[in-house]
C-alpha positions as CSV (number, residue, x, y, z in Angstrom):
1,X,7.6,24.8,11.1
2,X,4.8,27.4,11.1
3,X,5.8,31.2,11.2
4,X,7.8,31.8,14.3
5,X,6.9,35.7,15.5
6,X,10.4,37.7,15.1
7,X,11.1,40.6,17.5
8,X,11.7,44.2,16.4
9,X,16.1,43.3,16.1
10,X,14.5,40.2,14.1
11,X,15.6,37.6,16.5
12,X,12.8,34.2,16.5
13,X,10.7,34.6,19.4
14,X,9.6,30.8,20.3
15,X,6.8,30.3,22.3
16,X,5.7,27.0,23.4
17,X,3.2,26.2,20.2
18,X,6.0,26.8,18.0
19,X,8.3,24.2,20.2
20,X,5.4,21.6,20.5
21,X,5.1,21.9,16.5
22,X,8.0,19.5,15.8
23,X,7.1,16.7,18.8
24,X,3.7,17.3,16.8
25,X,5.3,16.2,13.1
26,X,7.2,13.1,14.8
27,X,3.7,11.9,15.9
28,X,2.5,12.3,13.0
29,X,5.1,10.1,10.8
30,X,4.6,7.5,13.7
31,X,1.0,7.2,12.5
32,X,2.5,5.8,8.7
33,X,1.3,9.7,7.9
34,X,2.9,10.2,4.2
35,X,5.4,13.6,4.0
36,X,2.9,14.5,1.5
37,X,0.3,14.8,3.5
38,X,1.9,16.1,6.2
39,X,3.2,19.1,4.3
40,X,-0.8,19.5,3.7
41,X,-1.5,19.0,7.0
42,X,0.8,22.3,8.1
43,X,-0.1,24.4,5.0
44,X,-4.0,23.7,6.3
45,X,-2.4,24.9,9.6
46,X,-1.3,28.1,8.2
47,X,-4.5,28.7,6.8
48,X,-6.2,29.4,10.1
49,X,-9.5,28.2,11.5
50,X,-11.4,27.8,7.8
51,X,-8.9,24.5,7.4
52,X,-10.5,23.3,10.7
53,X,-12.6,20.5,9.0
54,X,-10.3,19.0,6.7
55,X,-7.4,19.2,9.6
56,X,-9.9,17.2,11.7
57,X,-10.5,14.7,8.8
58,X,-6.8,14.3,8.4
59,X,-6.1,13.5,11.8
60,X,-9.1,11.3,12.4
61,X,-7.8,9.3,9.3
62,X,-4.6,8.8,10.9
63,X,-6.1,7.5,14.0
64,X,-8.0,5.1,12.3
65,X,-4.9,3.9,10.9
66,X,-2.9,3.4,13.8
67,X,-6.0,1.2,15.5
68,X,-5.8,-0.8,12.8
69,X,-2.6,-1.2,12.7
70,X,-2.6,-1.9,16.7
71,X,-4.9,-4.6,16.1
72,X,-2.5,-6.1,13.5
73,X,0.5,-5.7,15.9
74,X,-1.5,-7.4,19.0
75,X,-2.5,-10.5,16.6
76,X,1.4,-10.7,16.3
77,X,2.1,-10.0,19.8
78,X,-0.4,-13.2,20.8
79,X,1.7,-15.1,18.3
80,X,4.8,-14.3,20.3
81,X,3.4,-14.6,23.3
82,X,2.5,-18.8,22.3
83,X,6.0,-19.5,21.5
84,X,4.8,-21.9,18.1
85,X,7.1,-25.3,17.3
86,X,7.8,-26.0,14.2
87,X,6.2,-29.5,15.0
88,X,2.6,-29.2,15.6
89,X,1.0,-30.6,18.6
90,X,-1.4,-33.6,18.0
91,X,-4.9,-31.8,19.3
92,X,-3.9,-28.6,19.1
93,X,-2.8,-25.4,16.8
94,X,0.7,-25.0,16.8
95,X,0.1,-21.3,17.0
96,X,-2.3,-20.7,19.4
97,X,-3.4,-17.3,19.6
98,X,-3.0,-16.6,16.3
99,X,-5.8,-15.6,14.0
100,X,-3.7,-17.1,11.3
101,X,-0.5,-19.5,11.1
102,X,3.1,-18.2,9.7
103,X,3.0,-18.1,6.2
104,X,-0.6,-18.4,5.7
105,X,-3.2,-15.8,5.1
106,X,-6.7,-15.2,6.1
């Protein structure tokens, strides 16, 4: 957690940035984010506005992981959705929907 201002009896003094910092860190490690790199991601915070760049960088990397892995999970979610037999139909896929049967690999 970045620095939390103290007052002068040194009592923490949270304001809402420092509450919305750990909501922010579970978002984060729902994007796959490695603890590595989110302990670089907050020391990059701490440095102020010369991190901005490689903060935006970090994040934009994230995001293009999690619409990857989106598309991944809606290619499994249209195999669910077919409910495949274990016996295949005589015309047609036994997993419809699927870019690629069980077991099998592009």
């Amino acid at each position: 957690m970045p620095d939390v201002e103290r007052s002068h009896t040194g009592r923490r003094r949270f304001g809402n940035r420092d509450l919305d910092w750990p909501a922010f860190v579970r978002k984060l490690r729902l994007t796959g984010m490695p603890v590595a790199d989110m302990v670089r991601f907050a020391e990059l915070v701490r440095g102020g506005e010369v991190t901005f760049d490689e903060r935006r960088e970090i994040l934009q990397q994230a995001r293009r992981d999690v619409v990857a892995r989106l598309a991944e999970l809606q290619d499994t979610l249209a195999c669910t959705r077919s409910q495949p037999t274990m016996a295949p139909p005589r015309r047609r896929s036994p997993w419809p929907g699927c870019s690629t049967a069980p077991g099998h690999t592009a």
